[in-house]
N, C-alpha and C positions, 0 to 999 in steps of 0.2 A: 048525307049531312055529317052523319058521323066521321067519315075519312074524313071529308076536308076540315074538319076540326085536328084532326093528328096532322094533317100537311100542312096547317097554319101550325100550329106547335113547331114542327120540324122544322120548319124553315125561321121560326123567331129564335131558337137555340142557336143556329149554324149560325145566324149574323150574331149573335153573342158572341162566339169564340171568335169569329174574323174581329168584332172589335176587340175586343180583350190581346189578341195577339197583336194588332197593328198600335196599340197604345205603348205594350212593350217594349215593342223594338224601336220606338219615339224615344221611350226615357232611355233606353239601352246607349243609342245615339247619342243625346244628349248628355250624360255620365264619360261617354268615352270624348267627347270634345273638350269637357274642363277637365278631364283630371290626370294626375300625373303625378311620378312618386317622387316623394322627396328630400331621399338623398340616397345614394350610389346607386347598385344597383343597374345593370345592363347598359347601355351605348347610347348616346346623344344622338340626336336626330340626324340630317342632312346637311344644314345649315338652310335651307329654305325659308322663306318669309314665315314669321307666324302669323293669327290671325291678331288683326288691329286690337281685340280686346285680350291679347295672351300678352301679360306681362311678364318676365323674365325675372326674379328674383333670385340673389345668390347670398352664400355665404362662403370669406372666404380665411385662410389662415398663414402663416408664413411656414415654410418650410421647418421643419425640425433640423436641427446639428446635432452630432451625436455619434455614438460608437453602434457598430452594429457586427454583429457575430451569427456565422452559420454553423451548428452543432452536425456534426454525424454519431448516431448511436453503435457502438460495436457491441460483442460479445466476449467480455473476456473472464481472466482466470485467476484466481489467486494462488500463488506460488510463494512459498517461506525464501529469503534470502540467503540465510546458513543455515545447510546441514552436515549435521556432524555425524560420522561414526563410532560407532566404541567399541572398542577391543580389552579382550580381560589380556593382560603381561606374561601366564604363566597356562598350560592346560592343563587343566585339572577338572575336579567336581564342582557345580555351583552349589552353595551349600545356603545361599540366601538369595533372593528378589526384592525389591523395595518399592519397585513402579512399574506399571503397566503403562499402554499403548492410553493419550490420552491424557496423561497426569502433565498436570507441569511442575517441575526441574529448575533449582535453582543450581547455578556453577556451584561445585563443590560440595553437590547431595551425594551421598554413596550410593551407588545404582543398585549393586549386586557383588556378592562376597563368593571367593573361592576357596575352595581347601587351600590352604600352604602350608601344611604342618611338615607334607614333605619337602616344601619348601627350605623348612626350618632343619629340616633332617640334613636335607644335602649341604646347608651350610654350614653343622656341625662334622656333617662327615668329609665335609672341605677344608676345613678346617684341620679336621687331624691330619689329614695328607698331606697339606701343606707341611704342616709343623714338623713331621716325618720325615717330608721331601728337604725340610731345610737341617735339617738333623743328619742325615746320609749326606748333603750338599759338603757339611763342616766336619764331616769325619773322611769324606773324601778328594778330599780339597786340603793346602795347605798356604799357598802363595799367596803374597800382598792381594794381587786382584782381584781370585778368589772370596779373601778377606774381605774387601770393600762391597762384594755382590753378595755376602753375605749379611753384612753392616744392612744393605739396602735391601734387602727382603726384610731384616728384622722392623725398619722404619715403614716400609708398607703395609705388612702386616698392622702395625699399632694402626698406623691410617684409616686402614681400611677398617679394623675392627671399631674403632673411634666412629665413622661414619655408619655401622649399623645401629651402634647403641644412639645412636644420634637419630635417628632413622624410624629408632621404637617410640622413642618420647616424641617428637614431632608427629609421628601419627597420629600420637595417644590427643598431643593438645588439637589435630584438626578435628580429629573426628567427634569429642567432648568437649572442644570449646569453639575455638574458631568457626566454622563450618554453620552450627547450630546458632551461634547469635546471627550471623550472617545469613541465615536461609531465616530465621523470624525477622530479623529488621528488613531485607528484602520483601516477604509479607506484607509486614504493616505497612511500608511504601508502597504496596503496589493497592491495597485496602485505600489507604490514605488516596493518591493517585485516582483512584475511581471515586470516591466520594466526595473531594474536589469534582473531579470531571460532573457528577449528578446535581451538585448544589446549580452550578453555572448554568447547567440544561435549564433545569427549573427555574432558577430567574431569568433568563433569556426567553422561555414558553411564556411563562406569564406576562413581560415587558410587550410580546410579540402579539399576544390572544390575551387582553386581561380578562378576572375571572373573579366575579363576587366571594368576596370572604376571603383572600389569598391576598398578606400585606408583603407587597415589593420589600419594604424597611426590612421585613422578617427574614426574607428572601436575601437578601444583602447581607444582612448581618449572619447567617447560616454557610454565605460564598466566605465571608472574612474569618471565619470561625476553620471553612476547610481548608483553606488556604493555609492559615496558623499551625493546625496540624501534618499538612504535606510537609510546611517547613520543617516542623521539628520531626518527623520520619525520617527524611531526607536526612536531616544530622543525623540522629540514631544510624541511620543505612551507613553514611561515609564513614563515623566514629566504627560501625563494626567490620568494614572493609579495613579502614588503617590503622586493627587494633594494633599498639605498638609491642604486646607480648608477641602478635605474630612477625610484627617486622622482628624482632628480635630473634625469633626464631630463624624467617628468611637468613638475617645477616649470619648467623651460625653453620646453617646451610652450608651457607658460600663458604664461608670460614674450612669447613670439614673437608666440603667438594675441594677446594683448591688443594690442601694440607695430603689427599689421596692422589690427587694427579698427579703434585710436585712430586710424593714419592715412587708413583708409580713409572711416571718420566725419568726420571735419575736411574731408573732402576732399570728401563730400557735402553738407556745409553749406555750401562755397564755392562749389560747383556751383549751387546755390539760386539764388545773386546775378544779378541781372540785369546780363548784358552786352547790347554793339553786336550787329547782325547777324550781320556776318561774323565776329566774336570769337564769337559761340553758333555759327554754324555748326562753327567750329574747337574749339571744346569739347566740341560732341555727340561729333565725328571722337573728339577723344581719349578721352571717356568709354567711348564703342563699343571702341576697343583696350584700353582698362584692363580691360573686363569680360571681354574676350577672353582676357587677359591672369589675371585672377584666376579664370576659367575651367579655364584651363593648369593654374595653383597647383593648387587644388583636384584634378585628375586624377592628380598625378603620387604615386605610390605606391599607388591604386587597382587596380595588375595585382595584386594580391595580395590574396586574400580570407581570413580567416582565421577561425575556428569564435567563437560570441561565446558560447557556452554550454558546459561539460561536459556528456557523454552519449553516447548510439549515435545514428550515423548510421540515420534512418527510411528516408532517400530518396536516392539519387543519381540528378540528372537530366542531370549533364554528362559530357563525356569528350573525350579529347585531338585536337583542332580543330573541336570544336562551334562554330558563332558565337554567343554568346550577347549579350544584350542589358542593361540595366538594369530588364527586367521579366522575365527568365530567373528563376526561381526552382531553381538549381543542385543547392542541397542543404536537407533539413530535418532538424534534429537534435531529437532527445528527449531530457531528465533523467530517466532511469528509474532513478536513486537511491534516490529516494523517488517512489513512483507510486499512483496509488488503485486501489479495486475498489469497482467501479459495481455494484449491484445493484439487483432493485426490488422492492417491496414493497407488500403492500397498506395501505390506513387505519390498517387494525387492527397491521400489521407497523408501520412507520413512526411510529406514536402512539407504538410502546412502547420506542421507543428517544430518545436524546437525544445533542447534540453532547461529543467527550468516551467516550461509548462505547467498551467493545472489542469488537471481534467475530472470531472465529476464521475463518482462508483457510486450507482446504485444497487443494493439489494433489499430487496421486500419492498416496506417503506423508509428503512434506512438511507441514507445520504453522506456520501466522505468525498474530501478532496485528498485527491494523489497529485505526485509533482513528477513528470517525465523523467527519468534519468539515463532512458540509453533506447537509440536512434540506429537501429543497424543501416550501413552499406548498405548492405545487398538483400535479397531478398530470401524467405525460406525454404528449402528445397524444396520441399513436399508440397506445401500451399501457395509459394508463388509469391506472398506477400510480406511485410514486412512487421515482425514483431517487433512492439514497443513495447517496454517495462518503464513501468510509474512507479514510485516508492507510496507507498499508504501505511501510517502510524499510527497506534491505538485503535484499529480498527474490530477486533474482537473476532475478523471472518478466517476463516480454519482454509488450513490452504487443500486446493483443489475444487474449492466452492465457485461457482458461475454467478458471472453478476453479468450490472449493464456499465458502458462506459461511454459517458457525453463526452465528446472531445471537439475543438472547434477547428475546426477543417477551411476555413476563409473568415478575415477580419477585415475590418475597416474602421481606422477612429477619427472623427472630427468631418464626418462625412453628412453630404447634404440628405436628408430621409423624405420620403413622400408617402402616405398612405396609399396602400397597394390596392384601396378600394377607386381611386380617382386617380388611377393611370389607365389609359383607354390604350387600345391599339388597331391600330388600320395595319389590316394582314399582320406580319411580324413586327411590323415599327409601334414603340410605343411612345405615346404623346400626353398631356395635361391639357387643361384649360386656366389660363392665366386671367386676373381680373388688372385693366388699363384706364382707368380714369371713362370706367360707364362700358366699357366696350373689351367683347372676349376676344382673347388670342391666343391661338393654339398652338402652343410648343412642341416641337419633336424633342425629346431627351434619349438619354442615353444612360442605360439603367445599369449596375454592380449586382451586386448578391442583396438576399433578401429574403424575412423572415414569413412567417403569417399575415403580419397588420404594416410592417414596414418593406420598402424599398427602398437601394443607393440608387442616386441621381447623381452619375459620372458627369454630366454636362447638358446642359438648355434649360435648365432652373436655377436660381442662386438664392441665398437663405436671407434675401431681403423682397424677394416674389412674393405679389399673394396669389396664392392658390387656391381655385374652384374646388368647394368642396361637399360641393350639392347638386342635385341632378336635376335636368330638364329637358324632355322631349326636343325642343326648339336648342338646345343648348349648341353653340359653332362659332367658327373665326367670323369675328366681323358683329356678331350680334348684339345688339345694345343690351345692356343687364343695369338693374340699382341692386343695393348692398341689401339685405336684409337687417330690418332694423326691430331688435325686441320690442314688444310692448310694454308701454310705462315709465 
């Protein structure tokens, strides 16, 4: 009695689970006959009849018009536009440093100072040989043209000595006036320059993301305030560019330089003239000390090198009692104001761009626009490919630093678009679904380039089509559909 009590158990369990599982796979069935997703999302049915109670709803929208841009990402470089080298005039000791690798250099800083004392020396001791050499000239000489090539050593000489003494003061006023107002008003313009550039950031982040307690008005009035001040930098900067003590200066320059040439010209044409022996030999004498002599000229204010570009120092190769030479290259400075970004590209990159371009430089979370400026031929030996250089301005990035660079490699503007989510394809062909007064029809198109969310539609759609843009199992040429219509 006892078993058959466990074999009636057993067998009232086992039709449990047979019912339990056959009720399952009832609803299972049933779930999978009404339902259906809706919108995109995987491939339209067959076109085969649906069932009399599957109604067909759509929704549909007109094509977009519009521009549409494919980016390729490169890898490129920052590289300074000029660099310059410097070289000291004379070799000798360096006897001062003013900047390291690093610093930035305004035109017309003193970099680095050399002895010239001997400089100073050989012009005094050129000077007396000269004076010697013209002394023996006129004790050994007597004739008219003699006379006259003596006349024009005395007038060279003043020249040339006019020209040094001219030489001393002009350095005196660059190096304690001129130079120094102009490397501070260069500063405060470039201070000025960045604090405009910070006010605009800042009202432009907050215009973009506003932010409780941050008043735009403030923001505004703090742009108009840095503006005010670049303007008046900017004066100060030009006023201490064209201070007119220095043009003044300049014109005296010229004034000296010319007044040395004339006599030193005249003085060459006289030399020309055929004298006696012993009067040529006595003229070589004096010619050899005059070049001696205009040698000196020449050296004296050379102990002092000073920067011929604005920019960062790249390189320092001197330091305080190096002997440097007149083929020492001391220091090299870079304009990293405005600098390019090198990248390279293939045929197909390179074709689809032009001079004038922009292209986007990222680094970090930073963002700058560059504008293309040079398009090589041909391509680079080594890599094959073709390097482009973009110009980028105020950018702050130090050259050799690696960035990224968007550049748009295929365009299209005023071109028909279709969501890439309801473009279907049979094998390679790709097609839409058009809505026709109740009724689907399936267009083959003909697709362009194309992003994430968008596609061009080269031809079989036009931007007064409405297009399916909702999914349905049954969904096919020929099938009846109504429009979806919201509630309310």
């Amino acid at each position: 009695m006892q078993n058959k009590k466990k074999m009636i158990v057993l067998v009232a369990a086992l039709l449990a689970v047979i019912g339990i599982a056959v009720a399952w796979r009832a609803a299972a069935s049933s779930v999978a006959a009404s339902a259906a997703p809706a919108d995109g999302g995987g491939r339209p049915g067959d076109g085969q009849a649906a069932d009399a109670s599957s109604e067909i709803t759509v929704k549909v929208q007109t094509p977009e018009v519009g521009d549409i841009v494919l980016t390729t990402e490169y890898v490129g470089k920052i590289e300074e536009q000029e660099t310059v080298n410097v070289y000291p005039e004379i070799s000798e000791e360096v006897t001062a440093v003013y900047f390291n690798a690093g610093d930035r250099v305004n035109e017309g800083d003193l970099l680095f100072e050399v002895d010239s004392s001997s400089a100073q020396l050989q012009l005094e001791l050129a000077e007396v040989q000269y004076e010697l050499a013209i002394a023996n000239f006129e004790k050994s000489t007597g004739s008219t043209e003699a006379g006259n090539i003596l006349s024009a050593e005395y007038a060279f000489k003043t020249a040339a000595q006019n020209l040094a003494d001219f030489k001393d003061r002009y350095e005196d006023y660059e190096d304690n006036t001129y130079y120094p107002n102009k490397s501070a008003a260069s500063e405060a313009l470039t201070e000025a320059r960045q604090a405009l550039s910070d006010a605009r950031k800042a009202l432009s982040d907050a215009e973009n993301n506003p932010t409780v307690g941050v008043s735009i008005a403030a923001l505004e009035a703090a742009v108009e305030e840095a503006e005010e001040a670049y303007e008046q930098a900017l004066s100060n900067y030009n006023a201490a560019v064209n201070d007119s003590s220095y043009t003044q200066y300049e014109t005296q320059k010229t004034s000296y330089l010319n007044a040395y040439n004339k006599a030193r010209e005249e003085l060459n044409i006289l030399n020309t003239m055929t004298l006696e022996e012993n009067e040529k030999i006595a003229q070589l004498t004096l010619k050899q000390a005059r070049l001696q002599y205009e040698q000196s000229i020449d050296n004296i204010g050379s102990g002092k090198v000073y920067a011929p570009i604005s920019g960062i120092v790249l390189e320092k190769n001197v330091s305080k009692y190096d002997q440097v030479s007149a083929s020492t290259i001391a220091f090299v400075i870079g304009d990293l104001d405005t600098v390019d970004v090198v990248f390279s590209a293939s045929s197909g990159g390179a074709g689809a761009l032009q001079i004038g371009d922009a292209v986007t430089v990222k680094k970090g979370s930073d963002t700058y626009t560059a504008t293309v400026t040079e398009i090589p031929v041909k391509t680079d030996s080594q890599s094959g490919l073709f390097k482009i250089r973009a110009e980028l301005s105020d950018s702050g990035l130090l050259s050799g630093v690696t960035v990224k660079v968007e550049a748009a490699t295929a365009r299209s503007e005023g071109a028909v678009l279709l969501p890439v989510n309801y473009v279907y394809y049979d094998g390679a062909e790709p097609y839409v679904f058009l809505y026709r007064d109740g009724i689907v029809e399936k267009a083959m198109i003909e697709t362009g380039i194309s992003n994430p969310t968008m596609i061009e539609c080269l031809s079989g759609v036009t931007e007064d089509d409405q297009l399916i843009v909702t999914w349905h199992p049954n969904l096919a040429d020929g099938a009846e559909v109504k429009l979806y219509q919201a509630e309310g």
